[in-house]
Backbone as XML, in Angstrom:
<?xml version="1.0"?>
<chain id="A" units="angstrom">
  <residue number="1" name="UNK">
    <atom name="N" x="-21.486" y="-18.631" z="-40.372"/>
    <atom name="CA" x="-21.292" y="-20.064" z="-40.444"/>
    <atom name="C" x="-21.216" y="-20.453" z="-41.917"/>
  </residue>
  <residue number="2" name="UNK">
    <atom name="N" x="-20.583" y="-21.441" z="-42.321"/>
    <atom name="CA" x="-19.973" y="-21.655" z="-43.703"/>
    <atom name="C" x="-20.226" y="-23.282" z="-43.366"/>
  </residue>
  <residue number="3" name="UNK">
    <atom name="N" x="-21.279" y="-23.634" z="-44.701"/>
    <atom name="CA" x="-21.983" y="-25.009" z="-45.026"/>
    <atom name="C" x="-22.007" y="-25.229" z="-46.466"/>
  </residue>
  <residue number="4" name="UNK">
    <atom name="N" x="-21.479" y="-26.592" z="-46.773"/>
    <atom name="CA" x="-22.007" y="-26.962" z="-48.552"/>
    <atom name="C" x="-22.398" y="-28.346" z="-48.264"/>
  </residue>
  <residue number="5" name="UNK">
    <atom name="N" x="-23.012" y="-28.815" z="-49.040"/>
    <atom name="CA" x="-23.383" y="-30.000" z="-49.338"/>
    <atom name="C" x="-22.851" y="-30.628" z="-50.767"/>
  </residue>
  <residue number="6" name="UNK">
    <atom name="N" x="-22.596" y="-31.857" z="-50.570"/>
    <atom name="CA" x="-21.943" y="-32.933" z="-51.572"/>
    <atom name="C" x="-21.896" y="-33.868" z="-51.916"/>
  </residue>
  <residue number="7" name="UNK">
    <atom name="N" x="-22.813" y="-34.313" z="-52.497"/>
    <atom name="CA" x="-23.258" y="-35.927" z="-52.795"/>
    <atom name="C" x="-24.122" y="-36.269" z="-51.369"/>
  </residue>
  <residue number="8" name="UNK">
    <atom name="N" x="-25.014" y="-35.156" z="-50.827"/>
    <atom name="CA" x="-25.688" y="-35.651" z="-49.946"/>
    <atom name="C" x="-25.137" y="-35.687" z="-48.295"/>
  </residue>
  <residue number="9" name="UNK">
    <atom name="N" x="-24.069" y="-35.605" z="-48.562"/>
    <atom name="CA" x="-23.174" y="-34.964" z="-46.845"/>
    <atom name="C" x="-23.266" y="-33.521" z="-46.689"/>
  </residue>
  <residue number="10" name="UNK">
    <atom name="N" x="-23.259" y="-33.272" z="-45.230"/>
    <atom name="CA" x="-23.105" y="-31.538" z="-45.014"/>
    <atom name="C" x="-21.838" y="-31.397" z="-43.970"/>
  </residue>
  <residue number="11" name="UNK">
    <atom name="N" x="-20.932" y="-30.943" z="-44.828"/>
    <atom name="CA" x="-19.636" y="-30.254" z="-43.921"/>
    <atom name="C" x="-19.963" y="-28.981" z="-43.377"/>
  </residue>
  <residue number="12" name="UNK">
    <atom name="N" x="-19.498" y="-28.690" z="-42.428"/>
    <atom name="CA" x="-19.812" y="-27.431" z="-41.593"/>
    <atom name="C" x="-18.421" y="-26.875" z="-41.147"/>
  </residue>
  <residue number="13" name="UNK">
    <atom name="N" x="-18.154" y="-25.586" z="-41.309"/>
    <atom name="CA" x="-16.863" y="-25.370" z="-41.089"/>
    <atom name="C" x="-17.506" y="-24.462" z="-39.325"/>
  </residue>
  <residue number="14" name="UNK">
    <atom name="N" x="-16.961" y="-25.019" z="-38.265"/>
    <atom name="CA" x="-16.732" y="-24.322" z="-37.269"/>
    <atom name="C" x="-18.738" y="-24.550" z="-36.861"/>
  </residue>
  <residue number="15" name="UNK">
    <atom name="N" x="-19.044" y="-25.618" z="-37.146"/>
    <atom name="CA" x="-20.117" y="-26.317" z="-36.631"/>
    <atom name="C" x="-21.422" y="-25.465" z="-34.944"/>
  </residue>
  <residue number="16" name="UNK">
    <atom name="N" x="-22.207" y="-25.107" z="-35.378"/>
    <atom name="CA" x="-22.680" y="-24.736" z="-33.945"/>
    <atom name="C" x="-24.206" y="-25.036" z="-34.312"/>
  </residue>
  <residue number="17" name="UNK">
    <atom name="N" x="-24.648" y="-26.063" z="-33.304"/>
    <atom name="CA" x="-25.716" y="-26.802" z="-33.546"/>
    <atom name="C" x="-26.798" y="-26.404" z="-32.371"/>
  </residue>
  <residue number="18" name="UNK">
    <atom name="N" x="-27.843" y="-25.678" z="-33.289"/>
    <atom name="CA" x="-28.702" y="-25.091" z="-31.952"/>
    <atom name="C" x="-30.047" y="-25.654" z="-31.140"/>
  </residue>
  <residue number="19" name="UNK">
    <atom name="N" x="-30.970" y="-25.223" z="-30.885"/>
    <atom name="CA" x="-31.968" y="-26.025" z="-30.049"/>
    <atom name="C" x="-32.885" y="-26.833" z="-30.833"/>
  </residue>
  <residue number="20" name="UNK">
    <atom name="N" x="-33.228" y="-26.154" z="-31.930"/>
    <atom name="CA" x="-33.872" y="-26.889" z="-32.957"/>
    <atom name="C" x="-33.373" y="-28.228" z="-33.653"/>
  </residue>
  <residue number="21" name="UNK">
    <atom name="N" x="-32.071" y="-27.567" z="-34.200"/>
    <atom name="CA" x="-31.891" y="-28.872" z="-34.738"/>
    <atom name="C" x="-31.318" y="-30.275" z="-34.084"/>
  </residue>
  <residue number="22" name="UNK">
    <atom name="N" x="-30.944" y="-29.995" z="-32.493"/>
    <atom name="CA" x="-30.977" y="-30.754" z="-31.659"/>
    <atom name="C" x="-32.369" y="-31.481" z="-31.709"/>
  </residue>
  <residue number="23" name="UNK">
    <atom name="N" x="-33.237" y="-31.486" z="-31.842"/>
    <atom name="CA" x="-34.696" y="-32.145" z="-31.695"/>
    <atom name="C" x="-34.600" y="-32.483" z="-32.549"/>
  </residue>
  <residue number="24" name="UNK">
    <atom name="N" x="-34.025" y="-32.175" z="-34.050"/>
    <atom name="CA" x="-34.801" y="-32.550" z="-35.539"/>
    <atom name="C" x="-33.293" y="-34.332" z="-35.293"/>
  </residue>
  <residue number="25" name="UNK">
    <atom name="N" x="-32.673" y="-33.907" z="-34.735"/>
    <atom name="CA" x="-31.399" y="-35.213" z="-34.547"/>
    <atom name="C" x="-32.145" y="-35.730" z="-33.795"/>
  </residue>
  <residue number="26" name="UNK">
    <atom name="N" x="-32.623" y="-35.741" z="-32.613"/>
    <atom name="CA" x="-33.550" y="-36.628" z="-31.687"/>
    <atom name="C" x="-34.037" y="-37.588" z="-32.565"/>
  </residue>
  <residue number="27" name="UNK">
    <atom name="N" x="-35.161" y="-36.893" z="-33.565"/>
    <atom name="CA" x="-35.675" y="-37.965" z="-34.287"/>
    <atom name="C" x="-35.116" y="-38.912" z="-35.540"/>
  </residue>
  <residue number="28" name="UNK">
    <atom name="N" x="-34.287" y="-37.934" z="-36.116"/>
    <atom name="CA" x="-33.907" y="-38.770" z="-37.350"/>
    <atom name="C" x="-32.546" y="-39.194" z="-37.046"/>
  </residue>
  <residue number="29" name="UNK">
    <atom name="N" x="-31.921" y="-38.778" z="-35.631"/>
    <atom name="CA" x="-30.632" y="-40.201" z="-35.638"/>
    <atom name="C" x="-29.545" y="-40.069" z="-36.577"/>
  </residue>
  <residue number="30" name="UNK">
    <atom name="N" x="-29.221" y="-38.777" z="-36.907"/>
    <atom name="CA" x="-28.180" y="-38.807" z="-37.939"/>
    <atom name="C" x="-26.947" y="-39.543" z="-38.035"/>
  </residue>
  <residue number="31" name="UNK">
    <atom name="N" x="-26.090" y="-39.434" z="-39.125"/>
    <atom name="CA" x="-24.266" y="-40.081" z="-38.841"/>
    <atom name="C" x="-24.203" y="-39.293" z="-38.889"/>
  </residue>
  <residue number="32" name="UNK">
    <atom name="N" x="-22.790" y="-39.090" z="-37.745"/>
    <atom name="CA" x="-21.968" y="-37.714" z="-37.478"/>
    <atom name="C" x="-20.844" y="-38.290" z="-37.925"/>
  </residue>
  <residue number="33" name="UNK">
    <atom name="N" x="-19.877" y="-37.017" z="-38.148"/>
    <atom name="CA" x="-17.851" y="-37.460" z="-37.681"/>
    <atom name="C" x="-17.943" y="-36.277" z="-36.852"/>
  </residue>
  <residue number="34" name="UNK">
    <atom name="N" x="-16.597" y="-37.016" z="-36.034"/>
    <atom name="CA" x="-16.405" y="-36.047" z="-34.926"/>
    <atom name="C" x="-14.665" y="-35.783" z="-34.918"/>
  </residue>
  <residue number="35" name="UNK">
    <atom name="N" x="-14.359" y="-34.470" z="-34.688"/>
    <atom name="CA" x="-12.807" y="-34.578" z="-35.012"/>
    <atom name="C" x="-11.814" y="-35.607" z="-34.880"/>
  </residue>
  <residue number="36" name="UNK">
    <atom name="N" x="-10.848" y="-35.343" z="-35.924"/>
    <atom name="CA" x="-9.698" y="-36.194" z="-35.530"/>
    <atom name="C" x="-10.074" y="-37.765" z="-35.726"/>
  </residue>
  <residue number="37" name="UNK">
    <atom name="N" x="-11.382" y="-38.248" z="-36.689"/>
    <atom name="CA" x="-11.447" y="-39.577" z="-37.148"/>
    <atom name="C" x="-12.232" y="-39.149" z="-38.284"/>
  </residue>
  <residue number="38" name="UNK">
    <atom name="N" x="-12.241" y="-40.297" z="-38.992"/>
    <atom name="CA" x="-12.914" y="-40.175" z="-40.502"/>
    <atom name="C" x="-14.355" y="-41.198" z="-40.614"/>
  </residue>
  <residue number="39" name="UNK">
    <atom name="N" x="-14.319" y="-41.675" z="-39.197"/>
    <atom name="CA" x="-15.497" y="-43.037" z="-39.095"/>
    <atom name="C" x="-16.893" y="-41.978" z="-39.051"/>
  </residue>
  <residue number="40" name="UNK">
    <atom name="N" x="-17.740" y="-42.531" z="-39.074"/>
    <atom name="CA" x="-18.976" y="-42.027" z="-39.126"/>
    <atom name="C" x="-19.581" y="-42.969" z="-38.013"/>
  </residue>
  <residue number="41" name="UNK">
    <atom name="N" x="-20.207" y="-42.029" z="-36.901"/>
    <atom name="CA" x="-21.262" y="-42.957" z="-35.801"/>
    <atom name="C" x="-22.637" y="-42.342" z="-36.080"/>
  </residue>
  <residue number="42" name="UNK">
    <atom name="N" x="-23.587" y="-43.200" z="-35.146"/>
    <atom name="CA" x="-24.590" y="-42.454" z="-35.362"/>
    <atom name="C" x="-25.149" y="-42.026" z="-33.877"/>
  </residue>
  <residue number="43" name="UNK">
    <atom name="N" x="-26.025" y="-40.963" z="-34.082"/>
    <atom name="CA" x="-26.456" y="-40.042" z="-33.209"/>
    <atom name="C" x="-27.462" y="-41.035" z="-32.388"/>
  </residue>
  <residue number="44" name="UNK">
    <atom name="N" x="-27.713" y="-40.897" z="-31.162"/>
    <atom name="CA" x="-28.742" y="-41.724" z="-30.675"/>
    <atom name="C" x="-29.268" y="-40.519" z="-29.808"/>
  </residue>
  <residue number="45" name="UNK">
    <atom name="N" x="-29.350" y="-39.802" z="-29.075"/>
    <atom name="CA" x="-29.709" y="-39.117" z="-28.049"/>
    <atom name="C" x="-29.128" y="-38.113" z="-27.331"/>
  </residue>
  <residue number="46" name="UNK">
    <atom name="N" x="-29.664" y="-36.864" z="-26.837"/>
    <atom name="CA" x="-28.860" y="-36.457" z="-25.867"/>
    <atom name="C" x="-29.456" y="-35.588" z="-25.116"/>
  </residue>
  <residue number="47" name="UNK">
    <atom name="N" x="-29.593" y="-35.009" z="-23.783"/>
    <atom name="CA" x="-30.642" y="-34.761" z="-22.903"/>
    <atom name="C" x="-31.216" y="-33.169" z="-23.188"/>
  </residue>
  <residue number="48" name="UNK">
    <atom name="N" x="-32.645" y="-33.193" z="-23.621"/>
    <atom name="CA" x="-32.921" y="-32.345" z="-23.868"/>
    <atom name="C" x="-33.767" y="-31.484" z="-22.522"/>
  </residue>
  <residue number="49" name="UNK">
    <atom name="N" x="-33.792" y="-32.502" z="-21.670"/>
    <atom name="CA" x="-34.552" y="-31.807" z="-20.642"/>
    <atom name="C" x="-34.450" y="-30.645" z="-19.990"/>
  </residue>
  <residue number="50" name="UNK">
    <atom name="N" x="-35.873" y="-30.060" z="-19.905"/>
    <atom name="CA" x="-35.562" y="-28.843" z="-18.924"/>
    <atom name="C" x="-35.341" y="-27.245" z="-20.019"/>
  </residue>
  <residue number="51" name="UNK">
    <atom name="N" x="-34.822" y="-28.070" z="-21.321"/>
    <atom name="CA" x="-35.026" y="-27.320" z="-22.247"/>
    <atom name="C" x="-36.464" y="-26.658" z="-23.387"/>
  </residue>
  <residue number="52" name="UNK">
    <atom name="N" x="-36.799" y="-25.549" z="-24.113"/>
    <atom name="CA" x="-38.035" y="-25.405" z="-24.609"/>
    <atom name="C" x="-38.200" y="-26.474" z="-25.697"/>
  </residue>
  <residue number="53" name="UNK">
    <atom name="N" x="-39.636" y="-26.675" z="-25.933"/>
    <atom name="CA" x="-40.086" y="-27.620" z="-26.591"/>
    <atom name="C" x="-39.249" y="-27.192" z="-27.972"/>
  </residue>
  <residue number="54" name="UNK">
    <atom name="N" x="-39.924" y="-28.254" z="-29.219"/>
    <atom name="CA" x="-39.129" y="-27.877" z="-30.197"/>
    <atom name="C" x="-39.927" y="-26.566" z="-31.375"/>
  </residue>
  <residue number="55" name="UNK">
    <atom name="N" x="-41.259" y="-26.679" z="-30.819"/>
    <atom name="CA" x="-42.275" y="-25.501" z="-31.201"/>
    <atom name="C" x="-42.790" y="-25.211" z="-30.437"/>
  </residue>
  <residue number="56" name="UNK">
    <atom name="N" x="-43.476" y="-23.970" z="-30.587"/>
    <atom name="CA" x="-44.795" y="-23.210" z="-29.036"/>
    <atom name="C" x="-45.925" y="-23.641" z="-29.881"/>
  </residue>
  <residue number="57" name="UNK">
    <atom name="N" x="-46.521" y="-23.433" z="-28.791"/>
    <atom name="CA" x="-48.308" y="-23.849" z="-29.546"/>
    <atom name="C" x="-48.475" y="-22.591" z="-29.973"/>
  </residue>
  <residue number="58" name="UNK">
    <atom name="N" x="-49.502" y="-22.787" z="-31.326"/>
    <atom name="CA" x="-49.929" y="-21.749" z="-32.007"/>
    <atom name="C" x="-51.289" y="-22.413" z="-32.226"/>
  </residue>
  <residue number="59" name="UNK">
    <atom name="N" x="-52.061" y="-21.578" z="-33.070"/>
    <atom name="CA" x="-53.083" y="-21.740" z="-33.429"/>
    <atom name="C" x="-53.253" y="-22.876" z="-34.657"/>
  </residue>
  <residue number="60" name="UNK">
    <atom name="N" x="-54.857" y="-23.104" z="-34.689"/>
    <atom name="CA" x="-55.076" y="-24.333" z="-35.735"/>
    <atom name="C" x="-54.355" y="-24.216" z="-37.095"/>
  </residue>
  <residue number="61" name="UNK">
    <atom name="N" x="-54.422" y="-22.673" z="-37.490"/>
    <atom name="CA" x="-53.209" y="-22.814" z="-38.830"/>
    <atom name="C" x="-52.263" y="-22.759" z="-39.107"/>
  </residue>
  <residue number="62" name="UNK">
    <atom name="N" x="-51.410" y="-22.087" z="-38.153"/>
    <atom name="CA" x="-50.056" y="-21.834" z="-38.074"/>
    <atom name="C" x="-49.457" y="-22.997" z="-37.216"/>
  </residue>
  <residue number="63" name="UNK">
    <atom name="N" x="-48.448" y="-23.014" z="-37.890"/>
    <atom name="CA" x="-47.730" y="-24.418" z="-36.913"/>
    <atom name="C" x="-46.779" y="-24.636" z="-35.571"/>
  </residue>
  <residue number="64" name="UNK">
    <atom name="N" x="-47.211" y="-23.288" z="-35.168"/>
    <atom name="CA" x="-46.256" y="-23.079" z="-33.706"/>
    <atom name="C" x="-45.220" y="-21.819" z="-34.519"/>
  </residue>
  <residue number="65" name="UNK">
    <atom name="N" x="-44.226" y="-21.370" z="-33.437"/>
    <atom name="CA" x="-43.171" y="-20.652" z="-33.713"/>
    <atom name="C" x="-42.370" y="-21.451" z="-32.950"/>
  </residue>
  <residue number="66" name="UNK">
    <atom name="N" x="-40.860" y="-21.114" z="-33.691"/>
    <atom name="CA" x="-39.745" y="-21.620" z="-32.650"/>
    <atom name="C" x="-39.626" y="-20.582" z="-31.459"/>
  </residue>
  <residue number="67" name="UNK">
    <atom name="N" x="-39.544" y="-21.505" z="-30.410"/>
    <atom name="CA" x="-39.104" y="-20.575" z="-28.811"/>
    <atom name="C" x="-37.666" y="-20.037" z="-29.309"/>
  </residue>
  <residue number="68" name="UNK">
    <atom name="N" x="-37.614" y="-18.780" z="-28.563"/>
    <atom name="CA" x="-36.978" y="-17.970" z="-28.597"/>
    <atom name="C" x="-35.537" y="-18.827" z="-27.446"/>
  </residue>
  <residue number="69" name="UNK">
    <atom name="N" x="-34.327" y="-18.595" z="-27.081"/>
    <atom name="CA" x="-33.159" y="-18.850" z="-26.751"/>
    <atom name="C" x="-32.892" y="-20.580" z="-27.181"/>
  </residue>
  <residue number="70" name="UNK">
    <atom name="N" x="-32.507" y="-20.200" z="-28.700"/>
    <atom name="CA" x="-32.050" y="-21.357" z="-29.328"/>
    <atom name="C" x="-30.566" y="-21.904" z="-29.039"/>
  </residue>
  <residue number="71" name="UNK">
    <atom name="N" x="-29.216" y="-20.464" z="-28.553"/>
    <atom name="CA" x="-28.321" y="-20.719" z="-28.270"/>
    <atom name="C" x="-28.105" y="-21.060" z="-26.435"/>
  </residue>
  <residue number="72" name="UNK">
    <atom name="N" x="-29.013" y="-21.159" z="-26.074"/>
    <atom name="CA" x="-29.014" y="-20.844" z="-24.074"/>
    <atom name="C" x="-28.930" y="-22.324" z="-24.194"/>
  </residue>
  <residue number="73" name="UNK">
    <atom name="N" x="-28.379" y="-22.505" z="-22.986"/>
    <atom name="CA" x="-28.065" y="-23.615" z="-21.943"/>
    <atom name="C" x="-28.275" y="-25.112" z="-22.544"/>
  </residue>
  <residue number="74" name="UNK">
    <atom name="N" x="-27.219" y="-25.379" z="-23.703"/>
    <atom name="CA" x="-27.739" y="-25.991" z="-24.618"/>
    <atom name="C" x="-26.695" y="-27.622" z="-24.130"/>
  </residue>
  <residue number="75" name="UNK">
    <atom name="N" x="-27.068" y="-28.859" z="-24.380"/>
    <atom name="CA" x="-26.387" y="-29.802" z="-23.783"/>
    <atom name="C" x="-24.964" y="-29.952" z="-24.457"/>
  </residue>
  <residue number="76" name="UNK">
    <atom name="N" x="-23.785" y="-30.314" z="-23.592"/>
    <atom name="CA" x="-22.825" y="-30.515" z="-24.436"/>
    <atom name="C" x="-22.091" y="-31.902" z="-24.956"/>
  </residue>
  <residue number="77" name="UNK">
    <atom name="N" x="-22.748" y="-32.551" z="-24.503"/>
    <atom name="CA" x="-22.521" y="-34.299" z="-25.185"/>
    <atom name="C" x="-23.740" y="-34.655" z="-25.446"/>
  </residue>
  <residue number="78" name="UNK">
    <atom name="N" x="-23.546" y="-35.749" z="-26.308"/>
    <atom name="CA" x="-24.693" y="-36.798" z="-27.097"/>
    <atom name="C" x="-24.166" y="-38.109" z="-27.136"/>
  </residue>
  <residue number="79" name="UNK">
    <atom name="N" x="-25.200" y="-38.904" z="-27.398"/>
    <atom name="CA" x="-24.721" y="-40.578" z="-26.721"/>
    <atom name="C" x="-25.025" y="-41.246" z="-28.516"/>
  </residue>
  <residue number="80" name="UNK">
    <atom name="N" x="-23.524" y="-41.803" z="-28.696"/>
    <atom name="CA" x="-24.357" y="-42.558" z="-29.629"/>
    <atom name="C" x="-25.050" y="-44.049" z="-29.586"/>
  </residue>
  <residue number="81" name="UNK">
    <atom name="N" x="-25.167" y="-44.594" z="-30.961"/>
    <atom name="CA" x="-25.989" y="-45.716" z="-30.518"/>
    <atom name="C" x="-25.050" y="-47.266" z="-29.755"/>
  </residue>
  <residue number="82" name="UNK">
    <atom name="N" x="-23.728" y="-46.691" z="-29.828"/>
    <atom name="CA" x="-23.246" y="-47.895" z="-29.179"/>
    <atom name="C" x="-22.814" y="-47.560" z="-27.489"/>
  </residue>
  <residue number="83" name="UNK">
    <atom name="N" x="-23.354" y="-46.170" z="-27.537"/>
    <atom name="CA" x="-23.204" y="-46.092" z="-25.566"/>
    <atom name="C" x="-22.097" y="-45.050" z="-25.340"/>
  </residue>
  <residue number="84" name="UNK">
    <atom name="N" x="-21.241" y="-44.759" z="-26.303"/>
    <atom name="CA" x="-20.186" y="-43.801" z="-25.929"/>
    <atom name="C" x="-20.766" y="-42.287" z="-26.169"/>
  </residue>
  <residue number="85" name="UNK">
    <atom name="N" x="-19.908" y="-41.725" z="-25.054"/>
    <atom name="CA" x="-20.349" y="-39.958" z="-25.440"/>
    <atom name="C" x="-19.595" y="-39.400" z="-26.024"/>
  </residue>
  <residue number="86" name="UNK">
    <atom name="N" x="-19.924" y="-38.314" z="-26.671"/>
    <atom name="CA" x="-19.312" y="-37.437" z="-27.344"/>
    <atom name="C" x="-19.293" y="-35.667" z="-27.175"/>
  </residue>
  <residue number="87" name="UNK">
    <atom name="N" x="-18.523" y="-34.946" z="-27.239"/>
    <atom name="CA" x="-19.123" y="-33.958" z="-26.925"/>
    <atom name="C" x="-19.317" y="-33.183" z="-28.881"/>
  </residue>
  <residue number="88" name="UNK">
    <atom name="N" x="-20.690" y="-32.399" z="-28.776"/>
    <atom name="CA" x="-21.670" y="-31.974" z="-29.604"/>
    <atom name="C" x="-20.279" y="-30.911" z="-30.171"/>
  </residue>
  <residue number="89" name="UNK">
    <atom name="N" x="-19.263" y="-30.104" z="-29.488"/>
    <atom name="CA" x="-18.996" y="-29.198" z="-30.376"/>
    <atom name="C" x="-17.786" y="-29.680" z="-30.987"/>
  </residue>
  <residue number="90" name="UNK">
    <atom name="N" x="-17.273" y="-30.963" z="-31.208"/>
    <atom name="CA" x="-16.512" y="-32.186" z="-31.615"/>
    <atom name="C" x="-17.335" y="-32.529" z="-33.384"/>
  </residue>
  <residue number="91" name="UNK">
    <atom name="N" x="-18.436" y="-32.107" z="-33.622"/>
    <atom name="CA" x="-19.163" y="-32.669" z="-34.408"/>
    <atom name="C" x="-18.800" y="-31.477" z="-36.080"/>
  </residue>
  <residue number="92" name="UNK">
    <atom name="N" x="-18.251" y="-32.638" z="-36.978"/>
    <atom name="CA" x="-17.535" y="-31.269" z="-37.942"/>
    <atom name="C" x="-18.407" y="-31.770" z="-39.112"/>
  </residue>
  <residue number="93" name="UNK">
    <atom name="N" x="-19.267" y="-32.852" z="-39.568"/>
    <atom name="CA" x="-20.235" y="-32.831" z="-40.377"/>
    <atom name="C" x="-20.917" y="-34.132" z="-40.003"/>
  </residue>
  <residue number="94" name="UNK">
    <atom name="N" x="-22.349" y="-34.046" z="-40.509"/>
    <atom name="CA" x="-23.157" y="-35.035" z="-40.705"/>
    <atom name="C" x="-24.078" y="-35.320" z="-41.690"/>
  </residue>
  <residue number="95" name="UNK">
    <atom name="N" x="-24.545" y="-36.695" z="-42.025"/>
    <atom name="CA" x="-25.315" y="-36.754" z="-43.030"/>
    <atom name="C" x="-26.570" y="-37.628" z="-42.455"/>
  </residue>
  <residue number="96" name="UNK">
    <atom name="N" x="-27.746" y="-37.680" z="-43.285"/>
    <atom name="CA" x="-28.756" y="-38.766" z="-42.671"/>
    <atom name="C" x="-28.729" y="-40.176" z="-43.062"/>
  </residue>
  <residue number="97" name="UNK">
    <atom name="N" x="-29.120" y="-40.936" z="-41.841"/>
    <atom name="CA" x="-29.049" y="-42.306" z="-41.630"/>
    <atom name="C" x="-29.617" y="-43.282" z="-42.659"/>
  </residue>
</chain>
C-alpha cells in the first residue's frame, strides 16, 4: 500500500481500510473524497456490528491487543453525515475533521 501525507491530507493509492481503523473513523468522523469528485464529505458511521471489538482486554498494563481478522467480513458502505451511502472501497483519501 502506497501513502504520503501533505499539508495534513493522506492520499492513499489503491486505499484498503481495515477493522481498526474503521473504529478509529467511528470516533473522529473524518472528511473523505470518494472517486470521481473532488468534494470532501464527512464520515458519520457505518455498521460495525457483529464485528471484534476495537481491542481485547488485556491486563492492567498493557492496553489490550488488536483482535486478530482485521481484513474478515468487513462492512462495505458508510453513511455520511448528510444520510447518503457510500461504498468504503470508493474512498481514495481522507483528512481529519
Amino acid at each position: 500500500m502506497v501513502y504520503f501525507q501533505l499539508l495534513g491530507f493522506f492520499y492513499n493509492i489503491n486505499m484498503k481500510i481495515h477493522l481498526y481503523q474503521l473504529h478509529k473513523f467511528q470516533i473522529s468522523k473524518p472528511l473523505v473524497q470518494i472517486d470521481g469528485t473532488d468534494e470532501w464529505i464527512q464520515w458519520d458511521y457505518c455498521d460495525l456490528e457483529g464485528l471484534p471489538p476495537e481491542r481485547l482486554p488485556g491486563s492492567m498494563h498493557d492496553m489490550g491487543k488488536i483482535p486478530k481478522g482485521q481484513w474478515d467480513n468487513l462492512p462495505e458502505k458508510f453513511t455520511t453525515t448528510n444520510g447518503k451511502e457510500y461504498k468504503i472501497e470508493d474512498i481514495h483519501s481522507y483528512r481529519p475533521s
